[in-house]
DSSP file (Angstrom, degrees, kcal/mol; ACC not computed):
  #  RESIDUE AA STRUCTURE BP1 BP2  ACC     N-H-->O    O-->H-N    N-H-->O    O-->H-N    TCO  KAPPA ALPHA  PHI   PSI    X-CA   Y-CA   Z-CA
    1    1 A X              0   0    0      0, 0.0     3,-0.1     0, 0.0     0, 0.0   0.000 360.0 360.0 360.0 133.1   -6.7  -53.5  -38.5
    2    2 A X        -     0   0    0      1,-0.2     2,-0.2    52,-0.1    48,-0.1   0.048 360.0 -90.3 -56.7 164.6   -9.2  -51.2  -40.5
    3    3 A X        -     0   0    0     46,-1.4    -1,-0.2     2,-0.2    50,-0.1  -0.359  39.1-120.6 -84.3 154.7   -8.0  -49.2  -43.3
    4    4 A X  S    S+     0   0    0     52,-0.2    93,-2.3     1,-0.2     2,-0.4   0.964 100.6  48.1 -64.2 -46.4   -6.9  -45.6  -41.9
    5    5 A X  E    S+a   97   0A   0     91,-0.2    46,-0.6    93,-0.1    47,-0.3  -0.822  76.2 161.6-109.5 152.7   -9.3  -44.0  -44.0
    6    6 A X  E     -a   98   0A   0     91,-0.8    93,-0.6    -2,-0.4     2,-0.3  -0.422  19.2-159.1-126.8-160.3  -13.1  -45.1  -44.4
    7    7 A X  E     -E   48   0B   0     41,-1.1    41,-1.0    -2,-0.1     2,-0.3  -0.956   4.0-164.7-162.5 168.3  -16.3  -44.2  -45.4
    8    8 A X  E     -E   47   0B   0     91,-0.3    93,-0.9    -2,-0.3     2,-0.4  -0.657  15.7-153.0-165.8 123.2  -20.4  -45.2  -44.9
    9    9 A X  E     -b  101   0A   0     37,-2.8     9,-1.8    -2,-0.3     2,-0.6  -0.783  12.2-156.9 -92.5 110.8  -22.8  -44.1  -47.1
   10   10 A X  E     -bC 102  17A   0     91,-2.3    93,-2.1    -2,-0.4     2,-1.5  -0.893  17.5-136.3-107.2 127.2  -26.6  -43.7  -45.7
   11   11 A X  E  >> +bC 103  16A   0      5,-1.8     5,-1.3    -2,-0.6     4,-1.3  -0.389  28.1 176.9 -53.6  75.3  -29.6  -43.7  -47.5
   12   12 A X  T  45S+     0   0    0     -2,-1.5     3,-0.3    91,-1.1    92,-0.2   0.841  75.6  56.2 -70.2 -34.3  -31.4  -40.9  -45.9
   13   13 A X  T  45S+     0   0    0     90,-1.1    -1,-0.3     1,-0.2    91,-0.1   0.854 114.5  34.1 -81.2 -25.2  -34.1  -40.9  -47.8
   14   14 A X  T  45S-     0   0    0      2,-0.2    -1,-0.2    -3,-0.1    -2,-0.2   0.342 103.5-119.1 -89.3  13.7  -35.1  -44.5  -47.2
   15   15 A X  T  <5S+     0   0    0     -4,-1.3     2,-0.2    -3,-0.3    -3,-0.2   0.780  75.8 117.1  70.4  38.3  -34.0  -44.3  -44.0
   16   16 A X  E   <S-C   11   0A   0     -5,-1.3    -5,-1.8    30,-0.0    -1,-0.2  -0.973  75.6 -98.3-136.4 156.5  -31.1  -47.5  -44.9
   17   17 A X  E     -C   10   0A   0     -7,-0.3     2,-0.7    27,-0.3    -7,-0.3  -0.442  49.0-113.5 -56.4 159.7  -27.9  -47.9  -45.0
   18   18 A X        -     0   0    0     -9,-1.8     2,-0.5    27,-0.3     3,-0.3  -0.722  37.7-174.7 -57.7 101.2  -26.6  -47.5  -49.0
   19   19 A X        +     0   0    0     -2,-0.7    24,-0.2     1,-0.1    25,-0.1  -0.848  59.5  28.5-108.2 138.3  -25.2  -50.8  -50.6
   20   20 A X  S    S+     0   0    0     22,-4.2     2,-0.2    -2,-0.5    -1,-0.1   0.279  73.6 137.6 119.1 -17.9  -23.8  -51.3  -53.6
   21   21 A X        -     0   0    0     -3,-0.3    21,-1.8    22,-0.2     2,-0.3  -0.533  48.3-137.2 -89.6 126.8  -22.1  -47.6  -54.3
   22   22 A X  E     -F   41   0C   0     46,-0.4    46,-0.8    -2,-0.2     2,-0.4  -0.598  24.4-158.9 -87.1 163.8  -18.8  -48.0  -55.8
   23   23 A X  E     -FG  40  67C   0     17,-3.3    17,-3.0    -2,-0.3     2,-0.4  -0.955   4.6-153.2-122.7 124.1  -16.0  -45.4  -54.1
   24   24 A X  E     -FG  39  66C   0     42,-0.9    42,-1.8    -2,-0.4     2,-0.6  -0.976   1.8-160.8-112.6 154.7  -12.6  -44.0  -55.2
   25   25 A X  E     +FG  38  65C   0     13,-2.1    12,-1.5    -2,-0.4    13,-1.2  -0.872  15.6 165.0-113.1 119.3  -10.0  -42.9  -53.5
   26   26 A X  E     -FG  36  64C   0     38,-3.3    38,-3.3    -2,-0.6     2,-0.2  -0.881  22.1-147.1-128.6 172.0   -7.2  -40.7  -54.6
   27   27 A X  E     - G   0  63C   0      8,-1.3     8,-0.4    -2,-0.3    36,-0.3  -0.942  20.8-126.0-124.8 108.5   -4.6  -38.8  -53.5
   28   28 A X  E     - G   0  62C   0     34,-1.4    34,-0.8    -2,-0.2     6,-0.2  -0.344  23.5-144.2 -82.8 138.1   -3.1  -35.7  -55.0
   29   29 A X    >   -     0   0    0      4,-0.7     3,-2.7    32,-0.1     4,-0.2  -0.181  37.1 -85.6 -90.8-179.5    0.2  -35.6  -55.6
   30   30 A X  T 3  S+     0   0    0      1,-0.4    -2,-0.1     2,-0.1    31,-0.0   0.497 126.5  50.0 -92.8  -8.9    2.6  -32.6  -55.3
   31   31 A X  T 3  S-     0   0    0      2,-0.1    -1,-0.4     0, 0.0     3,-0.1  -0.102 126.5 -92.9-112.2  39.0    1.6  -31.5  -59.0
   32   32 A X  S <  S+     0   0    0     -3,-2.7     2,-0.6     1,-0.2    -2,-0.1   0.827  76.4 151.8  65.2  27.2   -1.9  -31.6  -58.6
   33   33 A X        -     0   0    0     -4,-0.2    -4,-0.7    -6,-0.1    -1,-0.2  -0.809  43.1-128.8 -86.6  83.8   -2.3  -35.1  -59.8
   34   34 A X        -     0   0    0     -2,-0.6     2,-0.3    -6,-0.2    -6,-0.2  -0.115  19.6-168.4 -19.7 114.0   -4.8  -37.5  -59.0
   35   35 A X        -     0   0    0     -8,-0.4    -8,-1.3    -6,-0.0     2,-0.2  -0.978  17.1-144.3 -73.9 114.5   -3.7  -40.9  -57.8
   36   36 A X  E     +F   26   0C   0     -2,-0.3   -10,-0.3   -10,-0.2     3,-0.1  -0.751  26.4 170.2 -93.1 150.6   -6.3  -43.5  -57.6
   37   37 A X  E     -     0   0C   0    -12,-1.5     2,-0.3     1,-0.9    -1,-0.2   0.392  64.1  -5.2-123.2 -48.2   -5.2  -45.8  -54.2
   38   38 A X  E     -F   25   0C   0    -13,-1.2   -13,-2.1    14,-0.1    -1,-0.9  -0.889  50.8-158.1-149.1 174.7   -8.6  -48.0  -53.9
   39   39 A X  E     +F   24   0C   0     -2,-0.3     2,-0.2   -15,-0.2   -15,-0.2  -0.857  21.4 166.5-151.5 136.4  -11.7  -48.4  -55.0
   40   40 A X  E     -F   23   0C   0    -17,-3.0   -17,-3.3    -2,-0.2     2,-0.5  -0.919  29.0-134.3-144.7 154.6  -14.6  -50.1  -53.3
   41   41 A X  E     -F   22   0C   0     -2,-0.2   -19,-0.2   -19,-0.2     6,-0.1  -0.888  39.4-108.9-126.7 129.6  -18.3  -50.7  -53.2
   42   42 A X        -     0   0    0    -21,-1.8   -22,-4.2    -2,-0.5     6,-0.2  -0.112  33.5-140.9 -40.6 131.1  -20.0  -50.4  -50.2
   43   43 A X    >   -     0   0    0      4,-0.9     3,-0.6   -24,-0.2   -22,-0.2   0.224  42.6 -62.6 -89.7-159.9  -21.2  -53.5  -48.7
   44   44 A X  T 3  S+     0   0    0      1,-0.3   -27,-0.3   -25,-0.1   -25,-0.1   0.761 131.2  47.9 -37.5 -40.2  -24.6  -54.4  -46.8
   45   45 A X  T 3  S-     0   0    0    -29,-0.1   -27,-0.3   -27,-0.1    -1,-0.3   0.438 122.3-105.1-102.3 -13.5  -24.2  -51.9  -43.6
   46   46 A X  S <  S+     0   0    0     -3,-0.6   -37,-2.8   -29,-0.2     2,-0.2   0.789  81.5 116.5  89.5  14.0  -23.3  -49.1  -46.2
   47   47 A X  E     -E    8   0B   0    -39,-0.2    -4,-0.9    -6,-0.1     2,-0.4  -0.513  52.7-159.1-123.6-157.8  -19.8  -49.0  -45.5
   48   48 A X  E     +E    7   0B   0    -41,-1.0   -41,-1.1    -2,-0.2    -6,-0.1  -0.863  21.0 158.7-147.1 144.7  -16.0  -49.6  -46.6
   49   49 A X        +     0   0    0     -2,-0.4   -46,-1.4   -43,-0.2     3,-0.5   0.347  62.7  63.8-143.5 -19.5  -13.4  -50.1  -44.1
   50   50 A X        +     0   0    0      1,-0.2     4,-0.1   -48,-0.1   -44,-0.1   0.037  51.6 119.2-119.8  71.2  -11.0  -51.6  -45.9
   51   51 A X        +     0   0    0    -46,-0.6     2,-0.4    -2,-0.2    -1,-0.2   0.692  67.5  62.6 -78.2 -22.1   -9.6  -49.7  -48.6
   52   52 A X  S    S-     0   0    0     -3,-0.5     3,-0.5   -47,-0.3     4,-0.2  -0.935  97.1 -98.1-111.5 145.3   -6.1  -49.5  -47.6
   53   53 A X  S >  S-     0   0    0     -2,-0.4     3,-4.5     1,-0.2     2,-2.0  -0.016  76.7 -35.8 -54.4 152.8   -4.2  -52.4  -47.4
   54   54 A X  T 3  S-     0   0    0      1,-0.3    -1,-0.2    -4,-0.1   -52,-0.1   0.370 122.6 -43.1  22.6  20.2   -3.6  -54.4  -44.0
   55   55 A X  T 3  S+     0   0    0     -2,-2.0    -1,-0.3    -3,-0.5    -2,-0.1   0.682  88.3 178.3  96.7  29.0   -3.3  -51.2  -41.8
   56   56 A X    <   -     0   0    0     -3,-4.5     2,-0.3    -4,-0.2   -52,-0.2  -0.456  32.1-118.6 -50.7 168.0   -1.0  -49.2  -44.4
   57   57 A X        -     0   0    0    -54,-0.1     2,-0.2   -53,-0.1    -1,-0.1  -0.919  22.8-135.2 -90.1 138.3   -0.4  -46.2  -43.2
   58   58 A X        -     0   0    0     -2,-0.3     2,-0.1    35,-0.3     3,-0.1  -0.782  16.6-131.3-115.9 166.9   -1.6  -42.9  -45.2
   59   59 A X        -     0   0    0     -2,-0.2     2,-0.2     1,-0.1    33,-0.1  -0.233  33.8 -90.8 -86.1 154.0    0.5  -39.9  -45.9
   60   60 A X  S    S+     0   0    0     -2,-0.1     2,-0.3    31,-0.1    31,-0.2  -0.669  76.0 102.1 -65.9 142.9   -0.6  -36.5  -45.2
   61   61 A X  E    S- H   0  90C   0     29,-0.5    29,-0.7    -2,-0.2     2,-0.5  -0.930  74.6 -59.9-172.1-169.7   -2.1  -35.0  -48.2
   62   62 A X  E     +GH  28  89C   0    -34,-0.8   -34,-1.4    -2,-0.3     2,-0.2  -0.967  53.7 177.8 -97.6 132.4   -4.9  -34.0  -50.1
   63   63 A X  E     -GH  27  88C   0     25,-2.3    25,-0.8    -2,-0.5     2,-0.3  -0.798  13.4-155.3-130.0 171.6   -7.1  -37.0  -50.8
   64   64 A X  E     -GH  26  87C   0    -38,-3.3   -38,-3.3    -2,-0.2     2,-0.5  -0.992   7.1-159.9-141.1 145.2  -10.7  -37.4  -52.7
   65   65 A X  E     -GH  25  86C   0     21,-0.8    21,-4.2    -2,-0.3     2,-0.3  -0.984  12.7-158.7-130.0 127.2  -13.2  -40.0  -52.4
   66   66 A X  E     -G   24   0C   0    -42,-1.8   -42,-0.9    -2,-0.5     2,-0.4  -0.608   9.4-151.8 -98.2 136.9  -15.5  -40.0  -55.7
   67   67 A X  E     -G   23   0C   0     -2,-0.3     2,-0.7   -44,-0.2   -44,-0.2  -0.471   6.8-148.0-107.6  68.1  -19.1  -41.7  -54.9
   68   68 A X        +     0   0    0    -46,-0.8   -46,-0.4    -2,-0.4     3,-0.4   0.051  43.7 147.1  -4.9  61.4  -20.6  -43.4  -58.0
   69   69 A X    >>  +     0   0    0     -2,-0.7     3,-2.6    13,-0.5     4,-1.0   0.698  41.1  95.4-101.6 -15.3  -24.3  -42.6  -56.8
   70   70 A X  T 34 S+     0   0    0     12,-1.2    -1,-0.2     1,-0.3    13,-0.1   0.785  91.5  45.7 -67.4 -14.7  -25.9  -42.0  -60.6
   71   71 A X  T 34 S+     0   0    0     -3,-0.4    -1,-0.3    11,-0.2    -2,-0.1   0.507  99.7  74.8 -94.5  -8.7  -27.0  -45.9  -60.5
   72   72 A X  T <4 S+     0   0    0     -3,-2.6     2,-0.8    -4,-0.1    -2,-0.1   0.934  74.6  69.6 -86.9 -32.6  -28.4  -45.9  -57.1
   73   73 A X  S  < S-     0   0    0     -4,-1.0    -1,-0.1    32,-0.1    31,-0.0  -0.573  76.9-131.7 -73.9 124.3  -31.7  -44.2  -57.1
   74   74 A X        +     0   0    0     -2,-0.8     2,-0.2     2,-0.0     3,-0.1  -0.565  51.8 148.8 -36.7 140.6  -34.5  -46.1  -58.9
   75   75 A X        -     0   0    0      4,-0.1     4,-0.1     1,-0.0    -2,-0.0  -0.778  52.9-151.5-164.0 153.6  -35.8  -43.4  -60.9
   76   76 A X  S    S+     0   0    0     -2,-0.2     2,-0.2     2,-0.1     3,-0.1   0.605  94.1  70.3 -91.6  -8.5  -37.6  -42.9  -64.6
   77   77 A X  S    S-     0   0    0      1,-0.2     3,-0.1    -3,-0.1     0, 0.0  -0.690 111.3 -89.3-106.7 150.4  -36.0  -39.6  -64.6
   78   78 A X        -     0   0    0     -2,-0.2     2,-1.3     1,-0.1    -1,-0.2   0.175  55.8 -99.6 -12.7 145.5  -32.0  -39.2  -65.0
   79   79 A X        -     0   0    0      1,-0.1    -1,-0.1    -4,-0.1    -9,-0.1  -0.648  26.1-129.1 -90.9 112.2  -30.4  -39.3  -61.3
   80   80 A X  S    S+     0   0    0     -2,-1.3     2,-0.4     1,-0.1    -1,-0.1   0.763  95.4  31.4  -4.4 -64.5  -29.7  -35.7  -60.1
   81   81 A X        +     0   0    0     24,-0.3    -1,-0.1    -3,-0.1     3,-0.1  -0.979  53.8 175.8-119.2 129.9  -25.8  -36.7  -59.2
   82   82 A X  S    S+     0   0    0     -2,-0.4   -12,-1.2     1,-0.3   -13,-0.5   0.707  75.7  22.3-106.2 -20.2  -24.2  -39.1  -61.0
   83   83 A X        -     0   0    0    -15,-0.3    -1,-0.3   -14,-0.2     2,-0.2  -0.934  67.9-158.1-147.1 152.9  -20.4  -38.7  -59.1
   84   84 A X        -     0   0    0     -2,-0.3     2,-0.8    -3,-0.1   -17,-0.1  -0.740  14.9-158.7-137.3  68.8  -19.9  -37.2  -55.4
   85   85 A X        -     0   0    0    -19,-0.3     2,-0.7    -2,-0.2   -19,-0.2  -0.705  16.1-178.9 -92.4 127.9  -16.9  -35.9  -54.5
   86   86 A X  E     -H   65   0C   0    -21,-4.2   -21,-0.8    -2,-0.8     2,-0.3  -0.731   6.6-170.3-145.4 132.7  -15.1  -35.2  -51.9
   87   87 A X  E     +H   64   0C   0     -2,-0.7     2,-0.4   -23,-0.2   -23,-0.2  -0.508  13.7 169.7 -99.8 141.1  -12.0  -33.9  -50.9
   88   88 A X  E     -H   63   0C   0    -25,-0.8   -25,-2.3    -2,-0.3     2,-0.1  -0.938  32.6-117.2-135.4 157.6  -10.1  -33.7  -47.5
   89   89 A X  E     -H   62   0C   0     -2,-0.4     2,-0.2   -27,-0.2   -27,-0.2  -0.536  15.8-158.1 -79.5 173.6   -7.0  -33.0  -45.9
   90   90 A X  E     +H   61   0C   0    -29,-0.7   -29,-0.5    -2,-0.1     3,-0.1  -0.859  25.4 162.2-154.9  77.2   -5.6  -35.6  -44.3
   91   91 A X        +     0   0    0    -31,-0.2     2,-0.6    -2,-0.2   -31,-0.1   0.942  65.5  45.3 -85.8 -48.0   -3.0  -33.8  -41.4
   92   92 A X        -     0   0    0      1,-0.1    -1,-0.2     4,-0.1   -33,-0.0  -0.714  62.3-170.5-118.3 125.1   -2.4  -36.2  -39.2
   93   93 A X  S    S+     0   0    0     -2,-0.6   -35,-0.3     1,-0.3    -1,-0.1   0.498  81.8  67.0-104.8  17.3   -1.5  -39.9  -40.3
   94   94 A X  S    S+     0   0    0    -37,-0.1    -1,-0.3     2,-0.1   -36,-0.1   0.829  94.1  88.9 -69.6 -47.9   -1.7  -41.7  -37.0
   95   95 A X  S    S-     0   0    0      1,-0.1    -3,-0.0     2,-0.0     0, 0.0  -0.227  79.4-121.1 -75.6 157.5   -5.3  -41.0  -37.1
   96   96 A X        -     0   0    0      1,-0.1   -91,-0.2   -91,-0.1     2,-0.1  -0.420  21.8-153.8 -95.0 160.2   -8.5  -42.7  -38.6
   97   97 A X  E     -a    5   0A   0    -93,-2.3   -91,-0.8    -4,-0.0     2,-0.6  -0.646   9.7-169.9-157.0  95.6  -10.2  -40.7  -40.9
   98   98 A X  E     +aD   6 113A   0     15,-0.7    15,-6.1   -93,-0.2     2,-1.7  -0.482   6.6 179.8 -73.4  81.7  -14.2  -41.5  -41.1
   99   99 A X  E     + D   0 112A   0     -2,-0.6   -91,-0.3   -93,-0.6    13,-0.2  -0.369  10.0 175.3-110.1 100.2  -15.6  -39.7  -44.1
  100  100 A X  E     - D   0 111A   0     -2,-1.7     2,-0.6    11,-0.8    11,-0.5  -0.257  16.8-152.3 -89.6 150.9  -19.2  -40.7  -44.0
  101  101 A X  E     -bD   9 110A   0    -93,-0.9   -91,-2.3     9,-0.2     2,-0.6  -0.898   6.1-149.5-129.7 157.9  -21.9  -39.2  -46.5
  102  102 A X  E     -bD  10 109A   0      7,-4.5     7,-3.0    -2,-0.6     2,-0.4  -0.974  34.0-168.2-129.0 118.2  -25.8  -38.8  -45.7
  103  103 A X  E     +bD  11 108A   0    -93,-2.1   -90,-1.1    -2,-0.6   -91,-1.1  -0.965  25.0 154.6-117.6 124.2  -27.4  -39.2  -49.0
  104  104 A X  E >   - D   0 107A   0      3,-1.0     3,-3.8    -2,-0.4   -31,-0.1  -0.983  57.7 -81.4-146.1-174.9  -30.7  -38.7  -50.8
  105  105 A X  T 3  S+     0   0    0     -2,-0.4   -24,-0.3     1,-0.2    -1,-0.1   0.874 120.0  18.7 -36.3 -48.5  -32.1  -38.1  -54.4
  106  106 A X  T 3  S+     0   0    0    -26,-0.1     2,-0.3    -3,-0.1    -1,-0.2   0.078 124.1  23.3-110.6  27.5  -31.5  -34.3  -54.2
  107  107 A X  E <   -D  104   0A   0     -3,-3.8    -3,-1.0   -26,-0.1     2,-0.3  -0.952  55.0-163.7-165.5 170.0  -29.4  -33.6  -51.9
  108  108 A X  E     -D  103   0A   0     -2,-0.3     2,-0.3    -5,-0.2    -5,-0.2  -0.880   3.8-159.6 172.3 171.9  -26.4  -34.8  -49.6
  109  109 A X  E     +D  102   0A   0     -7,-3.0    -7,-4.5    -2,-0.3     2,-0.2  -0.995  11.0 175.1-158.4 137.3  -24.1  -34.2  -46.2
  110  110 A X  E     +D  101   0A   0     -2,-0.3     2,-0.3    -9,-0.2    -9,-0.2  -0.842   3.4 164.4-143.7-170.1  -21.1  -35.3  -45.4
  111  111 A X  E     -D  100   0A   0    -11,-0.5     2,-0.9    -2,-0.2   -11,-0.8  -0.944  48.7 -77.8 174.2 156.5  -18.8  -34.5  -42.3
  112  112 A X  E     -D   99   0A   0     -2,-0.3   -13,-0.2   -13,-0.2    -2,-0.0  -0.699  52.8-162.4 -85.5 113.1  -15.7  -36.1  -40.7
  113  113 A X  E      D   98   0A   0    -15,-6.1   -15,-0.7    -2,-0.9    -3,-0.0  -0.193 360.0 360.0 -83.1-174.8  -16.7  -39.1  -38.6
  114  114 A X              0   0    0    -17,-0.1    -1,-0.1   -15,-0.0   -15,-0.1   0.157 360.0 360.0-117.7 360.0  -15.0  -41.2  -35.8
């Protein structure tokens, strides 16, 4: 079984998935504390699926997933975004929760996927 929460990172502007980017995951605690849970790097296909152990289950909360992107664009110039973050609630903890991001040099989109 897949992790409850996921992610897949696409390269929009080279029209590929994104390999290589490492990801963290926290969870804020009930004083506004970051908890790091995983960390990952997105494989070939651009994704991570298993960041929580064996089908843990995750709590409701606030959570963040950081995207390390400042080493993925080639570039002679400085990378635009060097970290990506993004935070979601996480309401219901039966359910998967696919938070994918659409990436390029200047820019980026994300949304809750299935």
């Amino acid at each position: 079984m897949s992790s409850p929460i996921t992610t897949h990172v696409l390269d929009t502007a080279n029209g590929h998935p994104a390999q290589g980017i490492t990801v963290i995951l926290e969870r804020r605690s009930d004083d506004d504390q970051w908890t790091e849970l995983a960390r990952g790097v997105t494989d070939d296909d651009g994704r991570i699926g298993d960041w929580l152990p064996g089908g843990e289950a995750a709590k409701t909360g606030v959570y963040r997933a950081t995207f390390e992107v400042g080493s993925y664009f080639d570039s002679d110039d400085a990378p635009f975004y060097s970290t990506i973050p993004i935070v979601f609630h996480l309401n219901d903890p039966q359910a998967h929760y696919h938070v994918p991001l659409l990436l390029s040099p200047y820019g980026y989109t994300t949304y809750r996927g299935s």
